[in-house]
C-alpha positions in Angstrom: 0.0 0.0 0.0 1.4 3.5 -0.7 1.9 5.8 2.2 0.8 9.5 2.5 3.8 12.0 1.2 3.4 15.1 2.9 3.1 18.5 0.9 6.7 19.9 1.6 7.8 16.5 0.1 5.8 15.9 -3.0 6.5 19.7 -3.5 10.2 19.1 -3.6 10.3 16.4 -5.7 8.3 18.0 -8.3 10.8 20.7 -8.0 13.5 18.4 -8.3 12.0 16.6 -11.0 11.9 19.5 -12.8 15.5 20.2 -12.3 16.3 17.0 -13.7 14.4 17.3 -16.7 16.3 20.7 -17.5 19.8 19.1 -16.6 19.0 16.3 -19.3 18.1 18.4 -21.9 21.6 20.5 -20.7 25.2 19.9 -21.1 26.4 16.8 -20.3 30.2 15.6 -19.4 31.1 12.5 -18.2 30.1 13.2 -14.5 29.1 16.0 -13.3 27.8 16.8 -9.1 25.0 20.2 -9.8 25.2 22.7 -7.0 21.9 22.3 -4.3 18.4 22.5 -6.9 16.7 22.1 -3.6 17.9 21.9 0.0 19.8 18.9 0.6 19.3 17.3 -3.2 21.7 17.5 -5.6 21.6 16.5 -9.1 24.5 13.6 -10.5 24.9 14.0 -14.4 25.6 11.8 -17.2 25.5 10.6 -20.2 26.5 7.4 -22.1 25.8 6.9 -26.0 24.5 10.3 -26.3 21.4 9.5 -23.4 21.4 11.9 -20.7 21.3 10.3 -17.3 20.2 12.5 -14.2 19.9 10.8 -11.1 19.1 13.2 -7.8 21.3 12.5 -4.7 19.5 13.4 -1.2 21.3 14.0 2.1 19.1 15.2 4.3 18.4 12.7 7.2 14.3 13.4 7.0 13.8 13.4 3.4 15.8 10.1 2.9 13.6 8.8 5.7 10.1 10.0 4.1 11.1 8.4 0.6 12.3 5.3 2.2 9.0 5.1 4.0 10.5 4.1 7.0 12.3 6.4 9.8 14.1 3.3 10.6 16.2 3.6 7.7 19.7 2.5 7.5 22.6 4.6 8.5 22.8 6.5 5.7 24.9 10.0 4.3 22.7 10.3 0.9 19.9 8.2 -1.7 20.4 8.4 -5.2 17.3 8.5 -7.3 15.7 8.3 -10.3 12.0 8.5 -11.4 10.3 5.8 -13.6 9.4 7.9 -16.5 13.8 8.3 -17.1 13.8 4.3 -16.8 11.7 3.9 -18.9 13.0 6.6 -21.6 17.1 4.9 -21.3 15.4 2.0 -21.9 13.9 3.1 -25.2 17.1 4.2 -26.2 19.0 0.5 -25.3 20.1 2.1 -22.1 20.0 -0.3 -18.9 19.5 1.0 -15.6 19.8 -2.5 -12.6 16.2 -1.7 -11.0 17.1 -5.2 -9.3 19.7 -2.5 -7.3 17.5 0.0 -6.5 14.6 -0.2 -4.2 11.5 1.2 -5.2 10.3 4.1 -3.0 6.7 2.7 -1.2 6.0 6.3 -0.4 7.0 7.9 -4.1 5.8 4.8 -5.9 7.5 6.3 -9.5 11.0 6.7 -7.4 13.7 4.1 -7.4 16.4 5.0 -4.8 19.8 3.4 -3.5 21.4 4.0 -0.4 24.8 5.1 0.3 26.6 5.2 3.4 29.5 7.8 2.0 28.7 10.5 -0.4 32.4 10.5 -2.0 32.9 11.1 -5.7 34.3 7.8 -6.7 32.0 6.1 -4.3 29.3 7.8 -6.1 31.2 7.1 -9.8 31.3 3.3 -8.7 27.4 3.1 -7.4 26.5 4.7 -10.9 28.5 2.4 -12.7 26.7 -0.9 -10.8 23.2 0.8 -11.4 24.0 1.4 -15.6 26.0 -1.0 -16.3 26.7 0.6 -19.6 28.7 3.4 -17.9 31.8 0.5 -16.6 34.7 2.1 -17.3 33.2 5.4 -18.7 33.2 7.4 -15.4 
């Protein structure tokens, strides 16, 4: 059953969303960490075979908890996201994204998160890498 997402949240995911729609249609390098599009979420950038990959990293203790479902979460530093919709489109485009390593968010039911316990760049380049397989050795 899906649980109730409060306002402030489902606010800031649209807004977030949003940010990630403008960031694929953006430049793209190999890897790129945005600046804060929302307190606490960042967006990770990418590309591979010309397909723009955007998945949001959030830090902030509550909002990992609400999209988790679960204030019993894991001790965690950040969740990396990515909606359904983007699935879907890499997919069209022969782009794989491991939905058997993310966990799909029971209160965001179009969400697909993984945790991560440090928010470092190559841990973050080696998470990315396990989720699209197609980016091994690109990043």
């Amino acid at each position: 059953m899906t649980r109730h997402v409060p306002a402030d949240l489902a606010a800031k995911v649209e807004a977030v969303q949003a940010a990630a729609t403008a960031a694929a249609s953006g430049p793209r390098r190999a890897f790129h960490l945005s600046a804060d599009v929302q307190p606490g979420v960042k967006l990770v950038v990418t590309d591979v075979e010309g397909a723009p990959i955007v998945f949001s990293l959030w830090s902030e203790e509550r909002d990992i908890a609400e999209v988790c479902g679960d204030a019993a979460y894991p001790a965690t530093t950040g969740l990396l996201a990515i909606d359904k919709a983007q699935v879907a489109d890499l997919s069209r485009r022969g782009v794989t994204v491991d939905l058997a390593a993310l966990v799909r968010s029971e209160t965001l039911p179009g969400l697909y998160y993984a945790l991560f316990d440090n928010l470092s760049e190559p841990q973050l380049r080696r998470g990315l890498a396990r989720l699209v397989p197609a980016l091994t050795g690109k990043l």
